[in-house]
N, CA, C and O atoms as a GROMACS GRO file, in nm:
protein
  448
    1UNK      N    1  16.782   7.735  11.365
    1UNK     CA    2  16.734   7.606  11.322
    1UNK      C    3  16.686   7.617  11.178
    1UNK      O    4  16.629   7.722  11.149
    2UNK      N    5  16.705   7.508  11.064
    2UNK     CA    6  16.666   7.498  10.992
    2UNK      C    7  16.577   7.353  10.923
    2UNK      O    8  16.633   7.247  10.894
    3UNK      N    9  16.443   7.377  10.910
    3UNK     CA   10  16.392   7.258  10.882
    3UNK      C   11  16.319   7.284  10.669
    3UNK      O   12  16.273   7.369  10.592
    4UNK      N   13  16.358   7.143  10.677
    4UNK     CA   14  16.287   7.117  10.509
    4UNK      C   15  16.206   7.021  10.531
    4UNK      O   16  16.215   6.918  10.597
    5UNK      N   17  16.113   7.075  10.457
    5UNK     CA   18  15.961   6.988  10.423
    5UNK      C   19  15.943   6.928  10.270
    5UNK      O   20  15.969   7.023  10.196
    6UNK      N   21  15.919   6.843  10.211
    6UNK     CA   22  15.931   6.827  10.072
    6UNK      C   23  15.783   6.853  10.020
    6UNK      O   24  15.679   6.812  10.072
    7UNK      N   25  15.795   6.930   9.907
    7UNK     CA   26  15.642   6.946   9.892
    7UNK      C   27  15.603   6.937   9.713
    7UNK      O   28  15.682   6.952   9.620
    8UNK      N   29  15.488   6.916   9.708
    8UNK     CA   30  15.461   6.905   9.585
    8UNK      C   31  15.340   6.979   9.576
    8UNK      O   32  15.259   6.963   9.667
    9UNK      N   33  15.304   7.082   9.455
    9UNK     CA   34  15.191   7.121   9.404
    9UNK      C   35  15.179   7.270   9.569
    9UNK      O   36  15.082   7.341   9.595
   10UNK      N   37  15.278   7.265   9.622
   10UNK     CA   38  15.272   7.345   9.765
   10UNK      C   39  15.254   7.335   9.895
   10UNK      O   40  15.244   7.413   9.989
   11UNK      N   41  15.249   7.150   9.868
   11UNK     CA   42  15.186   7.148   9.995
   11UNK      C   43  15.283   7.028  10.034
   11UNK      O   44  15.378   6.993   9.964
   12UNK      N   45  15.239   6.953  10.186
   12UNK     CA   46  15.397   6.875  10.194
   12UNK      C   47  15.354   6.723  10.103
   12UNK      O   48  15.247   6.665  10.089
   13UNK      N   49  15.454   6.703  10.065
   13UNK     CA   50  15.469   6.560   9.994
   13UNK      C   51  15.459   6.429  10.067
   13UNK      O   52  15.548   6.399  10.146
   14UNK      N   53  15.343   6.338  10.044
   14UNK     CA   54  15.355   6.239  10.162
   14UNK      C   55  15.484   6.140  10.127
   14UNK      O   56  15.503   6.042  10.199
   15UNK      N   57  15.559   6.162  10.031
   15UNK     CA   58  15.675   6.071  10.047
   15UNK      C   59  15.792   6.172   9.992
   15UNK      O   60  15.793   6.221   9.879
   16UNK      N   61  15.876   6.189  10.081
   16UNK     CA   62  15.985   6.312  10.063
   16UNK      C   63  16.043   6.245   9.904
   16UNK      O   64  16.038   6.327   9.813
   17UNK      N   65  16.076   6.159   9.882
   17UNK     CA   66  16.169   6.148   9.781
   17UNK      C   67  16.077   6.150   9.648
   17UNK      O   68  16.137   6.167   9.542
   18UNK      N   69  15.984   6.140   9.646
   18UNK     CA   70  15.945   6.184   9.497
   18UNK      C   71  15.867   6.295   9.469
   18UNK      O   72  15.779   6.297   9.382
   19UNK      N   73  15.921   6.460   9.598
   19UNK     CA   74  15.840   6.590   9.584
   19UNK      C   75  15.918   6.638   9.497
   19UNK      O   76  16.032   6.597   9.475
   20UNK      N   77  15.854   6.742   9.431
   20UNK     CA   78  15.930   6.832   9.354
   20UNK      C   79  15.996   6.976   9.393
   20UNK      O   80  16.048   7.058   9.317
   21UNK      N   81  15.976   6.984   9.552
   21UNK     CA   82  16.082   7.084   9.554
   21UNK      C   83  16.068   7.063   9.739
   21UNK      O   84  15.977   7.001   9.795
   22UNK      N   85  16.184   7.134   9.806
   22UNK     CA   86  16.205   7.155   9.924
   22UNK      C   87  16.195   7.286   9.980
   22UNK      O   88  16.263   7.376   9.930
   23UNK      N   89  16.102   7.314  10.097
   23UNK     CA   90  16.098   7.428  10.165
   23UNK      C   91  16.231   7.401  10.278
   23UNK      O   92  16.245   7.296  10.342
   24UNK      N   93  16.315   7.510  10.284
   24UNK     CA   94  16.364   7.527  10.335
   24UNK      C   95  16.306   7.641  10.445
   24UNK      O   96  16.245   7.745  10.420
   25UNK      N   97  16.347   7.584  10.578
   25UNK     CA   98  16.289   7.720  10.614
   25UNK      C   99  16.360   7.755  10.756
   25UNK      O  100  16.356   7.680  10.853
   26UNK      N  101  16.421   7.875  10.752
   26UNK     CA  102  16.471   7.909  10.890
   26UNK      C  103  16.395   7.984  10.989
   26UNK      O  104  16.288   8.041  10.968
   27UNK      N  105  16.484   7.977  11.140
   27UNK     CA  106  16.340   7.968  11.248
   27UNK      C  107  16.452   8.027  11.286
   27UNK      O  108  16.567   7.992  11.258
   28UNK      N  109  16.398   8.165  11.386
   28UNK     CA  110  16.468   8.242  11.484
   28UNK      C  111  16.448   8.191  11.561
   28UNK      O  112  16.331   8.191  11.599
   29UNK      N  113  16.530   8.127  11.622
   29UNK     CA  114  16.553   7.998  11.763
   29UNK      C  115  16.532   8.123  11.878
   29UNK      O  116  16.486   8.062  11.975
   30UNK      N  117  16.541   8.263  11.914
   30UNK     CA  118  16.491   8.341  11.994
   30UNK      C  119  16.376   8.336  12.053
   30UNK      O  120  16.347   8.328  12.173
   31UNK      N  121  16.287   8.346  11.923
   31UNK     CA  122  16.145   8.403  11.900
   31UNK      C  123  16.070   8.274  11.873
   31UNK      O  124  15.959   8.256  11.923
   32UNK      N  125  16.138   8.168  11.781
   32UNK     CA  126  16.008   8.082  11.694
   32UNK      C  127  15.947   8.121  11.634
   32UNK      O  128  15.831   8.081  11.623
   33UNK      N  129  16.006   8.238  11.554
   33UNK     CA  130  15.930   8.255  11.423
   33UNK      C  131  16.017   8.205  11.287
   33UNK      O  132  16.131   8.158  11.293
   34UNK      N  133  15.959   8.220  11.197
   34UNK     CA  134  16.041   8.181  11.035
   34UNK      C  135  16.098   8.349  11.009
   34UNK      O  136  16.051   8.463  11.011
   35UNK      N  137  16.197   8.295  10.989
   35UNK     CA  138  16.288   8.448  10.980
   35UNK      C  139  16.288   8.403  10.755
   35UNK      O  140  16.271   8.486  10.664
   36UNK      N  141  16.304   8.306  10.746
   36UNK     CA  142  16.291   8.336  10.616
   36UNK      C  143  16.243   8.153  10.514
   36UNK      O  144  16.256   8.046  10.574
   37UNK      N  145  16.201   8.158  10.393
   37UNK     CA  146  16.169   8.025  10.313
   37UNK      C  147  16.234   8.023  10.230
   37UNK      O  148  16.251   8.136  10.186
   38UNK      N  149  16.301   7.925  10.163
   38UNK     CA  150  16.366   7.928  10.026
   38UNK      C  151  16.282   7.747   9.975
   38UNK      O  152  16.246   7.651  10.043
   39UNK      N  153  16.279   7.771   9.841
   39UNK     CA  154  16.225   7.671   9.760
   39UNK      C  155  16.343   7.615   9.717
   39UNK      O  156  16.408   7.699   9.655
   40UNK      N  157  16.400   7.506   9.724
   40UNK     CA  158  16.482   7.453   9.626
   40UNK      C  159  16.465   7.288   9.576
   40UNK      O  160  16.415   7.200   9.646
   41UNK      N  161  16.509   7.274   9.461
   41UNK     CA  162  16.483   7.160   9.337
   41UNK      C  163  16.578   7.062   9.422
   41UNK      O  164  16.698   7.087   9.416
   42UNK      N  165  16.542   6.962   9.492
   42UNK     CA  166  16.610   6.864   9.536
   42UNK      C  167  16.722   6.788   9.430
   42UNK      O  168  16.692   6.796   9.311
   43UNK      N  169  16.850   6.714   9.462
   43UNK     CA  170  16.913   6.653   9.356
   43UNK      C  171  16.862   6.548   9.337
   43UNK      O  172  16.766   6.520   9.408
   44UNK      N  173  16.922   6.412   9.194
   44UNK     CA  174  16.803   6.322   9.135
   44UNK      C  175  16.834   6.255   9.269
   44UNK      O  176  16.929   6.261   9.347
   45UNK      N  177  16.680   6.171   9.268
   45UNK     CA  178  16.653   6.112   9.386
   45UNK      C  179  16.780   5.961   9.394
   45UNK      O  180  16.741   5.855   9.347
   46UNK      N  181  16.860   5.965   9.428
   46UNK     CA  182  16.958   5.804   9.483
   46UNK      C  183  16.971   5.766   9.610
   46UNK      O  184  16.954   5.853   9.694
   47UNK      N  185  17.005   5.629   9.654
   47UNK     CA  186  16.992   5.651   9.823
   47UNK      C  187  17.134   5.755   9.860
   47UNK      O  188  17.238   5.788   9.804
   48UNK      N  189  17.081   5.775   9.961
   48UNK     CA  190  17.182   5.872  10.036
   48UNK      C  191  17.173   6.003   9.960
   48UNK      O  192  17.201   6.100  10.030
   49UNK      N  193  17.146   6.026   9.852
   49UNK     CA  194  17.173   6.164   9.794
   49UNK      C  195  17.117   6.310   9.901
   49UNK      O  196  17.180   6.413   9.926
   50UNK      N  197  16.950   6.258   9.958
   50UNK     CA  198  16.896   6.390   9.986
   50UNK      C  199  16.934   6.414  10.139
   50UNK      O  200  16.948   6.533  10.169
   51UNK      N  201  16.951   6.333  10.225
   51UNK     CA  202  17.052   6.363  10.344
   51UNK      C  203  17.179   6.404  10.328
   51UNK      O  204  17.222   6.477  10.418
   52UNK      N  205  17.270   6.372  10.215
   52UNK     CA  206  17.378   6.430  10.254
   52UNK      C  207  17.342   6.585  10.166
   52UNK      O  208  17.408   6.686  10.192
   53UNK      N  209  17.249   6.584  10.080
   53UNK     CA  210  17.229   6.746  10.047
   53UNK      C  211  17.206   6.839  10.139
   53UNK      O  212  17.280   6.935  10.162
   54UNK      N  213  17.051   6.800  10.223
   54UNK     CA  214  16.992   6.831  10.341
   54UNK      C  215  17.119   6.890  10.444
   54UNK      O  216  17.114   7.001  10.495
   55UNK      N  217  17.228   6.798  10.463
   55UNK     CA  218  17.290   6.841  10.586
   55UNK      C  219  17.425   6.940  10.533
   55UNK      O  220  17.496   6.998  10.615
   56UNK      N  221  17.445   6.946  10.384
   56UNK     CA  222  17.518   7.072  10.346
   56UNK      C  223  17.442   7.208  10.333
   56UNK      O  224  17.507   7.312  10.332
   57UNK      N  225  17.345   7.207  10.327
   57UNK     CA  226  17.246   7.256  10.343
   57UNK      C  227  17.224   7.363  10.492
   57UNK      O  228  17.183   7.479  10.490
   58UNK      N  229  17.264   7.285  10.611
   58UNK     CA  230  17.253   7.261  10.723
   58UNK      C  231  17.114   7.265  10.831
   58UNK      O  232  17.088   7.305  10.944
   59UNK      N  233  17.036   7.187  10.705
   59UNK     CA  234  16.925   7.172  10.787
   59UNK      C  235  16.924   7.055  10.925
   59UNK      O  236  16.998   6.958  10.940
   60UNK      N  237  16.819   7.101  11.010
   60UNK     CA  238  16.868   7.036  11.137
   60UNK      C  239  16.729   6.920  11.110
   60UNK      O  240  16.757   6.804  11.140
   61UNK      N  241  16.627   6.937  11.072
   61UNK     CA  242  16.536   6.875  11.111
   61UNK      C  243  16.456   6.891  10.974
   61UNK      O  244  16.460   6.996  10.910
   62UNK      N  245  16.364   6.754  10.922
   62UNK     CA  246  16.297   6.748  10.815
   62UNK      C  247  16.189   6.650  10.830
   62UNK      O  248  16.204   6.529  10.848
   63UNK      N  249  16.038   6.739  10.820
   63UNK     CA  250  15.919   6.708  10.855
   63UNK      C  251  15.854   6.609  10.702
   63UNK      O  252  15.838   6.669  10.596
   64UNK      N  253  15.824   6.466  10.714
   64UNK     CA  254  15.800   6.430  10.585
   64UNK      C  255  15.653   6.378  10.629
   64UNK      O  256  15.618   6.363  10.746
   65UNK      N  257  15.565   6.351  10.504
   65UNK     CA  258  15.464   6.243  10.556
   65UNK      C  259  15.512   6.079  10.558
   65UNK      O  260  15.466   5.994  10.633
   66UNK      N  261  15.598   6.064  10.471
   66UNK     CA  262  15.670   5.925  10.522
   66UNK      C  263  15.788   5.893  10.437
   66UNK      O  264  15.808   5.959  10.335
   67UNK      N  265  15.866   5.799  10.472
   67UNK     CA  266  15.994   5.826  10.479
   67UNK      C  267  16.042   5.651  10.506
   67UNK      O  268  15.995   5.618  10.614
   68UNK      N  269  16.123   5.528  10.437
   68UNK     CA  270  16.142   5.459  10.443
   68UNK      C  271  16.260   5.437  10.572
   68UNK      O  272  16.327   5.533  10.610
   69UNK      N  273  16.274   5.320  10.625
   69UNK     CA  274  16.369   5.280  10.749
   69UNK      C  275  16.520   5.383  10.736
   69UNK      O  276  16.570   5.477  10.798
   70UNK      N  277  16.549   5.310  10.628
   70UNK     CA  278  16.700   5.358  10.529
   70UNK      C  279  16.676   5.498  10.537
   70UNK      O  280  16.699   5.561  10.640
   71UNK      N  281  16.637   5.542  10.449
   71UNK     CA  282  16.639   5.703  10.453
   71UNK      C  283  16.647   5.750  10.598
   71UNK      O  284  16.760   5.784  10.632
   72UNK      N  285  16.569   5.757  10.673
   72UNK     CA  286  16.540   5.761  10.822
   72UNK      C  287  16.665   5.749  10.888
   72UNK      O  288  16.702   5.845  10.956
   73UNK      N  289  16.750   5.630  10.878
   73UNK     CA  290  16.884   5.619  10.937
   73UNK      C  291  16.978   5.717  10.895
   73UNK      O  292  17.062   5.772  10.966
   74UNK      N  293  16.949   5.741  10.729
   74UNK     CA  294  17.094   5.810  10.705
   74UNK      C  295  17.044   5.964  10.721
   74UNK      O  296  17.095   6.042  10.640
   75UNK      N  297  16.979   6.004  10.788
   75UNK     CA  298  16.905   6.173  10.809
   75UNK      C  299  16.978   6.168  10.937
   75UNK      O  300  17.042   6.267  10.972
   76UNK      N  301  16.973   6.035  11.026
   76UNK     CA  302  17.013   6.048  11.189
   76UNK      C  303  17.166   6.081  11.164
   76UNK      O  304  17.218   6.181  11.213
   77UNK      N  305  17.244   5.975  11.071
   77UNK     CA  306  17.366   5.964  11.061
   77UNK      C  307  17.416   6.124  11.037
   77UNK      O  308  17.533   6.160  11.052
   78UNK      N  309  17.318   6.204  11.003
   78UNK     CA  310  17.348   6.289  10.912
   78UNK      C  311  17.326   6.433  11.039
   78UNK      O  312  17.338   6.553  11.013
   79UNK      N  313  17.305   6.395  11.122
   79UNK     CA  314  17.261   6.468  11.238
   79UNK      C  315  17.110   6.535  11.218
   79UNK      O  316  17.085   6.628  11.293
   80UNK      N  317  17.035   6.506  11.150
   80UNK     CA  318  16.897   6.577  11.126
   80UNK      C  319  16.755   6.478  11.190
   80UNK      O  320  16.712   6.364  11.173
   81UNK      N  321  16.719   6.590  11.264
   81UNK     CA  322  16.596   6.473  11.353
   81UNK      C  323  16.471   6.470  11.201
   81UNK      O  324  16.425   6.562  11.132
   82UNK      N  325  16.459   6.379  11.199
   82UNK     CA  326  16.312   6.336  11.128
   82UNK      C  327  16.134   6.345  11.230
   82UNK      O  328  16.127   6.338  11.353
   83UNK      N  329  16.084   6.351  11.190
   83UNK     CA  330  15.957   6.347  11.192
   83UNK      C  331  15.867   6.320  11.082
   83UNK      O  332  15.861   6.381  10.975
   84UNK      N  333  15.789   6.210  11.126
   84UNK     CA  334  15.687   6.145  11.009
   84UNK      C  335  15.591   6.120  11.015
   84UNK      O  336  15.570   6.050  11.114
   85UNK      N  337  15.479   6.146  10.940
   85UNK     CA  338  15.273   6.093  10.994
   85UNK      C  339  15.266   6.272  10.971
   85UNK      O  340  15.149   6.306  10.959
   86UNK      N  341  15.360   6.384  10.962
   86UNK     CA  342  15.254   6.475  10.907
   86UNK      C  343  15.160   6.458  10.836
   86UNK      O  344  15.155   6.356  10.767
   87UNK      N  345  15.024   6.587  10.828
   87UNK     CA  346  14.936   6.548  10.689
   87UNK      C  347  14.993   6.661  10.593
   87UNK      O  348  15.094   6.729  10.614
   88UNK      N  349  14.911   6.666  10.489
   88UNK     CA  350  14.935   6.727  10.336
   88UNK      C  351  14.922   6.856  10.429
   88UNK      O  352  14.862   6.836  10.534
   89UNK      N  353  14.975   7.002  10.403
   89UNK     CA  354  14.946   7.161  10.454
   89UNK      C  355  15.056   7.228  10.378
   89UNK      O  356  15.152   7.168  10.329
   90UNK      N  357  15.037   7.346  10.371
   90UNK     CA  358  15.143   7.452  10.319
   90UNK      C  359  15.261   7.464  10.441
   90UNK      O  360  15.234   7.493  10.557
   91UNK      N  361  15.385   7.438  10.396
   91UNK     CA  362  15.509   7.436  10.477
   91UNK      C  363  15.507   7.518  10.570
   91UNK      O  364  15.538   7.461  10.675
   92UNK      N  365  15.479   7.662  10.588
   92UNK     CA  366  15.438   7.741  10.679
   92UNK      C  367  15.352   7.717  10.814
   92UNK      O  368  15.385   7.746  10.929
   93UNK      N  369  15.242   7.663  10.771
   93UNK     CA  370  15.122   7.622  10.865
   93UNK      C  371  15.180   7.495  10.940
   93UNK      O  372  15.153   7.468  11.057
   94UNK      N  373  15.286   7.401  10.838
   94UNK     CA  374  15.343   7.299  10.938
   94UNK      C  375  15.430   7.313  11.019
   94UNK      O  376  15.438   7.246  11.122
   95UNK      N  377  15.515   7.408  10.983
   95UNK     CA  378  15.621   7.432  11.097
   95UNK      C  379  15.587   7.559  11.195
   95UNK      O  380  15.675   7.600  11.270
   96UNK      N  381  15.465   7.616  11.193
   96UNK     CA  382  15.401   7.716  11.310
   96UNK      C  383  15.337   7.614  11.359
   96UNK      O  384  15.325   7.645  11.478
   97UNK      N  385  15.265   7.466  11.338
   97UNK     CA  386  15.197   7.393  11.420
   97UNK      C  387  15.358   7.297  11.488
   97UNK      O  388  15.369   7.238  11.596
   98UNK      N  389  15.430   7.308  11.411
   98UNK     CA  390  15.571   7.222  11.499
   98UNK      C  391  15.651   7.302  11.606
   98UNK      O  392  15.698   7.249  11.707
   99UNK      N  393  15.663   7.444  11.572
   99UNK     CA  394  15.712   7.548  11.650
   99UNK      C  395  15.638   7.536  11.783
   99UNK      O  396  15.712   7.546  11.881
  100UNK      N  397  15.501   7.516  11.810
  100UNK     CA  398  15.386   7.552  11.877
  100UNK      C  399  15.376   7.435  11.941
  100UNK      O  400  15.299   7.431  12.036
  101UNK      N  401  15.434   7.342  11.912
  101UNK     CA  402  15.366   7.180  11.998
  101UNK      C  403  15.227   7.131  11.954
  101UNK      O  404  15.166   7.038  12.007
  102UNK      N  405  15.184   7.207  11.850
  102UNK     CA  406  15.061   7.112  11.827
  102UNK      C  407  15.082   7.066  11.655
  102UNK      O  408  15.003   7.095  11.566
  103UNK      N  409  15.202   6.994  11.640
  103UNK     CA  410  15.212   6.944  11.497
  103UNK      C  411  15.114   6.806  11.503
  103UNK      O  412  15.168   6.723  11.576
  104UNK      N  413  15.052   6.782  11.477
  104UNK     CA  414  14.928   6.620  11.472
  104UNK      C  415  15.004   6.565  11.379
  104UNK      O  416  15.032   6.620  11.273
  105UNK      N  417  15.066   6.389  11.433
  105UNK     CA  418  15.177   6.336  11.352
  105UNK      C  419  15.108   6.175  11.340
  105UNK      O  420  15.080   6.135  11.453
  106UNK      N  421  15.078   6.088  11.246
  106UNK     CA  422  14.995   6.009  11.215
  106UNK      C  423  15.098   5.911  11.253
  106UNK      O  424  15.194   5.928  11.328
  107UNK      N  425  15.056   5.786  11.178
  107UNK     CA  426  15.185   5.668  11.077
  107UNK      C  427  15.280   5.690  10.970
  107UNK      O  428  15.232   5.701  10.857
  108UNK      N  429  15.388   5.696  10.982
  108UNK     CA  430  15.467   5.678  10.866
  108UNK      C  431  15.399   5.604  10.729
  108UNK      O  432  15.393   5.481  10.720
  109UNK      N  433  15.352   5.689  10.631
  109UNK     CA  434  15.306   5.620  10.529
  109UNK      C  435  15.376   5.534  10.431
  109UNK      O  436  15.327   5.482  10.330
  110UNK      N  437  15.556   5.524  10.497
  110UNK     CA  438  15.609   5.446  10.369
  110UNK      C  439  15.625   5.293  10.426
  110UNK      O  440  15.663   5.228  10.524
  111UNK      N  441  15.597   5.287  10.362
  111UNK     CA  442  15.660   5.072  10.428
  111UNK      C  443  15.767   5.023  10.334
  111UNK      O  444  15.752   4.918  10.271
  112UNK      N  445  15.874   5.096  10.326
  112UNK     CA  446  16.006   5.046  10.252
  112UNK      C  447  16.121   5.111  10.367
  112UNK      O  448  16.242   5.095  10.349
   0.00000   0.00000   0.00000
């Protein structure tokens, strides 16, 4: 499994499309642990651009604090489950609380 978090300043970005970089991060689907992180510079933000990156990518799943309708659809189209209402944390600490069943997931903070 591979999930991206968008984060800014290190921590997750409450609106994926205007973070400055993406944790990538793979999970030994065995174990549930992070077998490894990569940082990468998302492309310029357009609709559709960061799902169809995301899923060459082959991330399966991307944890945002919020995330507009649109975007949301084309992540599904794209085969990648979303999740939204995380709070601000270091990408690590969010996906050991998502691995674990205790990720605490709010409101979607975007209303677009």
């Amino acid at each position: 499994m591979k999930i991206a978090i968008p984060i800014t300043a290190g921590k997750l970005s409450q609106h994926f499309g205007h973070c400055e970089q993406f944790a990538i991060i793979d999970i030994d689907d065995e174990n549930k642990n992070i077998k490894n992180k990569e940082l990468l510079e998302p492309p310029v933000h357009e609709p559709g651009a960061l799902p169809k990156w995301l899923a060459e990518l082959n991330v399966n799943l991307i944890i945002a604090g919020g995330m507009g309708m649109r975007a949301h659809q084309l992540f599904t189209q794209n085969n990648i489950k979303v999740v939204v209402g995380a709070a601000d944390d270091e990408p690590e600490n969010i996906v050991s609380q998502y691995l674990s069943g205790q990720l605490q997931c709010g409101e979607n903070i975007c209303d677009h």
